[in-house]
N, C-alpha and C positions, 0 to 999 in steps of 0.2 A: 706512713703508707700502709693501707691494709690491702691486704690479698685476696682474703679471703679462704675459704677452703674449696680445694680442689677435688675434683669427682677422685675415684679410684683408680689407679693406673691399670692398665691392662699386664704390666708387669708382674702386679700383687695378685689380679685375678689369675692369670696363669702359673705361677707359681701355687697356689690354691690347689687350682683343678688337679698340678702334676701330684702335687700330693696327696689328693685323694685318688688320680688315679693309679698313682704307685701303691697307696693303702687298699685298696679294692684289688687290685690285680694279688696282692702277698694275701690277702683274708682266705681268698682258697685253701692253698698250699698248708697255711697254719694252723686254719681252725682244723682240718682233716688229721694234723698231724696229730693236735693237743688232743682233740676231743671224739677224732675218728670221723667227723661229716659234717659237712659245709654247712654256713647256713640256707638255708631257706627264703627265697626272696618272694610273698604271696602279694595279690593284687592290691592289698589295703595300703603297703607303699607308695609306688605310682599312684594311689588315690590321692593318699593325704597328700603329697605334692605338689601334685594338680590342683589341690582346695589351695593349699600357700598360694600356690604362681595366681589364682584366679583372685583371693583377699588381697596381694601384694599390686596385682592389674589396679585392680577397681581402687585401693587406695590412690595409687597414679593417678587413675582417670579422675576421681574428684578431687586430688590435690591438686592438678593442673589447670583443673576448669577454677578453683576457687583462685588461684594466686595467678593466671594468666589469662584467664578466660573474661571473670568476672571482675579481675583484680582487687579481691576482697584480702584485706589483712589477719593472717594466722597468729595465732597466741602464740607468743617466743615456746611455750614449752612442748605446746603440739606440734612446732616445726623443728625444733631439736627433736624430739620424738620417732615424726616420722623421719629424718635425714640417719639418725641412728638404726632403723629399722632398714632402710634401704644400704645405707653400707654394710652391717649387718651379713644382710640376707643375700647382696651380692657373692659376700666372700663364702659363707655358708653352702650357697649354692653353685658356686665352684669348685667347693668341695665335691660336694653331695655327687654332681655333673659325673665330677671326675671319679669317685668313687664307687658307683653304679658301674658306670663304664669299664673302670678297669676289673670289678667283678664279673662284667660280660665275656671281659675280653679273655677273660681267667678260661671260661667254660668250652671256649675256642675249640675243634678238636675231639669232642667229646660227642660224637654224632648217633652213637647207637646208644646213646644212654637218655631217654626221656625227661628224666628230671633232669639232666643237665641242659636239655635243650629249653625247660619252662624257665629255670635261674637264667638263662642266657637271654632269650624275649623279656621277661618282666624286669632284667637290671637295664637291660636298652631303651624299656619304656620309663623307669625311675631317673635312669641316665638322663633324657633326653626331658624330664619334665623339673630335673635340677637345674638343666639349660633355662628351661619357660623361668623358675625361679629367677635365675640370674639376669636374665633379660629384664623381667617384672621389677626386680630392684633396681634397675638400673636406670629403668624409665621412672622409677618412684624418686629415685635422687635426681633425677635430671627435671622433674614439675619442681621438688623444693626449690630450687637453684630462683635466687630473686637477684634481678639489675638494681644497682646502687641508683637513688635516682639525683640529677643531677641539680645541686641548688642555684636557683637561679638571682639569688642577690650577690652574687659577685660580683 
């Protein structure tokens, strides 16, 4: 009997995200201690990102138009390839989601302080485009996914 392989449970993804955002919410607190100041969260994060979630889209979109659309056959290594990238990138970016996040959530509070209010915006925008990430992979594993087809000399 084969099974198959199963998408990612939303179990493993969540458990991800709490860890990044448990690791993002302590990065404050620590790096201020070790090193005397937080880091720096500048626009080119949320860019590169945005580039991932947008390369990770569009592989979706042409993998799903090739194996559903057009039902054209992938080379076993570029469909382990991309199924690798798309789990991958899921868990990565549940990381990442949650890690932003709980760096935002760090800055919370800090309302007369300018730079902490720009680390607070640009971790919401990296936050919320580790989300785009995870989403992108998820739809990127969800186009691999091929139906057994059924033989018909039985």
């Amino acid at each position: 009997m084969n099974r198959g392989l199963r998408p990612i449970s939303a179990a493993a993804i969540t458990v991800w995200g709490i860890v990044g955002l448990v690791g993002g919410w302590l990065l404050h607190p620590i790096a201020e201690h070790w090193r005397g100041v937080a880091p720096v969260v500048t626009w080119a994060q949320p860019l590169v990102l945005v580039l991932i979630a947008a390369i990770l889209g569009g592989t979706a979109w042409i993998t799903w138009r090739q194996l559903h659309v057009r039902r054209e056959r992938l080379e076993a290594h570029r469909a382990v390839n991309r199924l690798v990238l798309a789990r991958t990138c899921t868990l990565v970016g549940a990381l990442l989601a949650g890690g932003y996040l709980g760096y935002a959530v760090s800055w919370l509070g800090y309302s007369n302080d300018p730079l902490a209010q720009e680390r607070l915006v640009r971790s919401v925008v990296a936050g919320v485009a580790g989300l785009v990430i995870l989403v992108a992979a998820r739809l990127l594993e969800h186009a691999c996914r091929v139906h057994e087809e059924k033989d018909d000399r039985d």
